[in-house]
C-alpha positions in Angstrom: -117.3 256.6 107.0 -117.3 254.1 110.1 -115.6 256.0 112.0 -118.7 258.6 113.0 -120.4 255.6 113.7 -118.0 253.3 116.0 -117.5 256.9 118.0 -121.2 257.2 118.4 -121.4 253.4 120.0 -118.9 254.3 121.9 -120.5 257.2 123.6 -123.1 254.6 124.4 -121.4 252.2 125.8 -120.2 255.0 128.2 -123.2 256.4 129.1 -124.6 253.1 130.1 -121.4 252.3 132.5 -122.2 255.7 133.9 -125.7 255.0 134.2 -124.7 251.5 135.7 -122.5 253.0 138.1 -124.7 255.5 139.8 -127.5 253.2 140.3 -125.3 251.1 142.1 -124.2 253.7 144.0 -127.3 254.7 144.6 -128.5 251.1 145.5 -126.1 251.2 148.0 -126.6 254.1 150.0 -130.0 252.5 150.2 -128.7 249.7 151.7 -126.8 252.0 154.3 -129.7 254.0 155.1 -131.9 250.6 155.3 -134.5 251.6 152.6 -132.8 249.0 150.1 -136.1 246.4 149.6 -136.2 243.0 148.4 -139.2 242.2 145.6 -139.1 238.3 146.3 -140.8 235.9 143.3 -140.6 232.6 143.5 -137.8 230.9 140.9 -135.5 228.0 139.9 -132.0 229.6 140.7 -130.5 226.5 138.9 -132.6 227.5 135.9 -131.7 231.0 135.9 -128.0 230.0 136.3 -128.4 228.5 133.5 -129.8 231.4 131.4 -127.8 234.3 133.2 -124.7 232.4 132.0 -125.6 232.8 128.4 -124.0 236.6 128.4 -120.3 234.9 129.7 -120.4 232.4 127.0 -119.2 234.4 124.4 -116.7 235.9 126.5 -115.5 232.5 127.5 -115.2 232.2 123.9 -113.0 235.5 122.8 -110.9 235.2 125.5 -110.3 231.2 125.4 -111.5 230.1 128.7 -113.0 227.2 129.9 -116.3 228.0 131.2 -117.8 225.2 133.4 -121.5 225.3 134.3 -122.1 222.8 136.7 -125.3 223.5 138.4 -127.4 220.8 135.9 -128.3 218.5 138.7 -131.9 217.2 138.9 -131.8 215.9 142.3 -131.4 219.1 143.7 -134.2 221.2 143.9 -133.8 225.3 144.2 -136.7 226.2 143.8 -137.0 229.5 146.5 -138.1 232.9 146.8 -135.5 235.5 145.7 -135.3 238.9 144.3 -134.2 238.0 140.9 -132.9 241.5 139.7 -130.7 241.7 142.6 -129.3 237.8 142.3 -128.7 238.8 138.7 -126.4 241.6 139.8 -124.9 239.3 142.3 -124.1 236.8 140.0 -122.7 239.0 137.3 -120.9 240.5 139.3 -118.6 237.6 140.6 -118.3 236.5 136.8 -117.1 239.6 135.6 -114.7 239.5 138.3 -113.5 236.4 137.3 -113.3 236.8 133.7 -111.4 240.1 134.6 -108.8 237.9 136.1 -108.4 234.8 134.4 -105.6 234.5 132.0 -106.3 232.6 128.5 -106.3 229.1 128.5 -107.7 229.2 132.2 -111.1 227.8 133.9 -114.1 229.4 135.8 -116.4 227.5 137.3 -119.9 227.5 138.6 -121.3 225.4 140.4 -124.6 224.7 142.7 -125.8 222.4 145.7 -127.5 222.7 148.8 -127.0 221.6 152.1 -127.7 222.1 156.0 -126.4 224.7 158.3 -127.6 226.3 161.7 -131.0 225.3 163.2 -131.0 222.5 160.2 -132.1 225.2 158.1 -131.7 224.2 154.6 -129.0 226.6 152.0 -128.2 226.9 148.4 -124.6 227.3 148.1 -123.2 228.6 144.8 -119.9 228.7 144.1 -118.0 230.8 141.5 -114.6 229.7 141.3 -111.2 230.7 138.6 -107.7 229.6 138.0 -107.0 233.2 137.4 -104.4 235.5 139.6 -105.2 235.0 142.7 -105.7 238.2 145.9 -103.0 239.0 147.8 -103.7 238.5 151.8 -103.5 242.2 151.8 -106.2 243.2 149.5 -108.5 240.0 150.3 -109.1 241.5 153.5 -111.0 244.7 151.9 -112.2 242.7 148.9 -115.7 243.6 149.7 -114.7 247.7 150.9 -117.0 249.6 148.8 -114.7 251.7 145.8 -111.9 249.7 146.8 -110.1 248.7 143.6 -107.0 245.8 143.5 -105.3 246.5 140.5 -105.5 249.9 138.6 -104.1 248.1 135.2 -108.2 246.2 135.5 -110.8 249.6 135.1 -113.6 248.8 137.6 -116.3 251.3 139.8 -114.9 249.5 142.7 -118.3 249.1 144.0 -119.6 245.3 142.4 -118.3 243.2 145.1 -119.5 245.4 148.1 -123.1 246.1 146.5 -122.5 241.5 146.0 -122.0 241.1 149.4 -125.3 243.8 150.4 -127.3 241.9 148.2 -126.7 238.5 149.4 -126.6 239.9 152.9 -130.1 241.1 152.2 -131.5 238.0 151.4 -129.7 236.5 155.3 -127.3 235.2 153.1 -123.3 235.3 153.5 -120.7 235.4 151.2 -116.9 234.6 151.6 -114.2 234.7 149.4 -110.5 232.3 149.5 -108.1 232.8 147.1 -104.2 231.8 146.2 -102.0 234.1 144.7 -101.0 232.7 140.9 -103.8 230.0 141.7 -107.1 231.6 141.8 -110.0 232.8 143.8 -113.3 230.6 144.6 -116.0 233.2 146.2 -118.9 231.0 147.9 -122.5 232.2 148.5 -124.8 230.8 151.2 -128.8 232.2 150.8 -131.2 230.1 153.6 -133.7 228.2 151.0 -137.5 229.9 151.4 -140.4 229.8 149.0 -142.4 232.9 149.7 -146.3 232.5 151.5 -147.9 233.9 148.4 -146.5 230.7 147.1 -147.7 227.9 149.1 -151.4 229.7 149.4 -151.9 229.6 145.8 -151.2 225.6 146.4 -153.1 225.2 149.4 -156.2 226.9 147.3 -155.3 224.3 144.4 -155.7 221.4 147.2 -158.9 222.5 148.5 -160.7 223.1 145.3 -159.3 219.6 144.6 
């Protein structure tokens, strides 16, 4: 009698990886045609981290891996002025990448910090790192080639990483990836630190009424 039933989510769960996959195609022939926009807000990327990461725990769980969040440090302030949606994407992306390729008993990491780069302009740097397979030099070189796929035994649009990269890009970030074959893969992303003007009127007005 469960069997109507378990076919039905099925057909679900398929129609939302198709749906999935076409916005993100369509997403990025946006970005190739330029019309791809950021909607900035103002938000805590440590504290979204934080609650983005809640999805993987599970996972982590099921497939016995250590899942290390290390981005709970006080000191460092990230507040800035992102487009959340698209950071979402970004970061879900690079986790399900590396849960795709960490073996059981393995380790992904996250982890958070800032620091100072060109023009002493100030950066968030996050850092998504496994202990998993490991990319070839061959394929490491067109990691981030849209619908390019590394292994056809792990099903995948072949389109995350390169819509990753637009994304970040978008925000005048960069993102780089280093890995070791049989040792892992640690993909780094560098977004300039902004809080948006919208932001700092609203406190301006607060001081002034003060």
């Amino acid at each position: 009698r469960d069997q109507p039933r378990s076919r039905g989510l099925g057909d679900v769960y398929k129609r939302q990886i198709l749906l999935r996959l076409v916005n993100q195609i369509l997403d990025f022939r946006k970005y190739e045609n330029g019309k791809l926009e950021l909607v900035r807000t103002n938000m805590d990327l440590r504290a979204q981290l934080q609650e983005w990461s809640h999805a993987f725990q599970t996972l982590a769980l099921r497939k016995h891996i250590h899942f290390v969040l290390d981005v709970n440090d006080d000191r460092t302030d990230c507040l800035m002025a992102l487009d959340a949606e698209k950071m979402e994407r970004v970061y879900f992306n690079l986790l399900s990448n590396a849960f795709k390729f960490t073996p059981e008993n393995g380790t992904i990491t996250v982890t958070l910090s800032t620091l100072i780069k060109e023009e002493n302009r100030r950066y968030v740097r996050l850092v998504v790192a496994d202990t998993g397979s490991g990319i070839s030099v061959r394929h490491i070189r067109h990691i981030f080639d849209r619908f390019y796929q590394m292994d056809v035994n792990h099903a995948g649009s072949g389109i995350g990483l390169a819509l990753a990269k637009a994304f970040v890009e978008l925000h005048g970030g960069v993102i780089t990836v280093d890995s070791v074959e049989g040792k892992g893969t640690v993909f780094t992303v560098d977004i300039p630190m902004a809080v948006s003007y919208t932001h700092l009127r609203a406190h301006e007005t607060e001081a002034e009424l003060v």
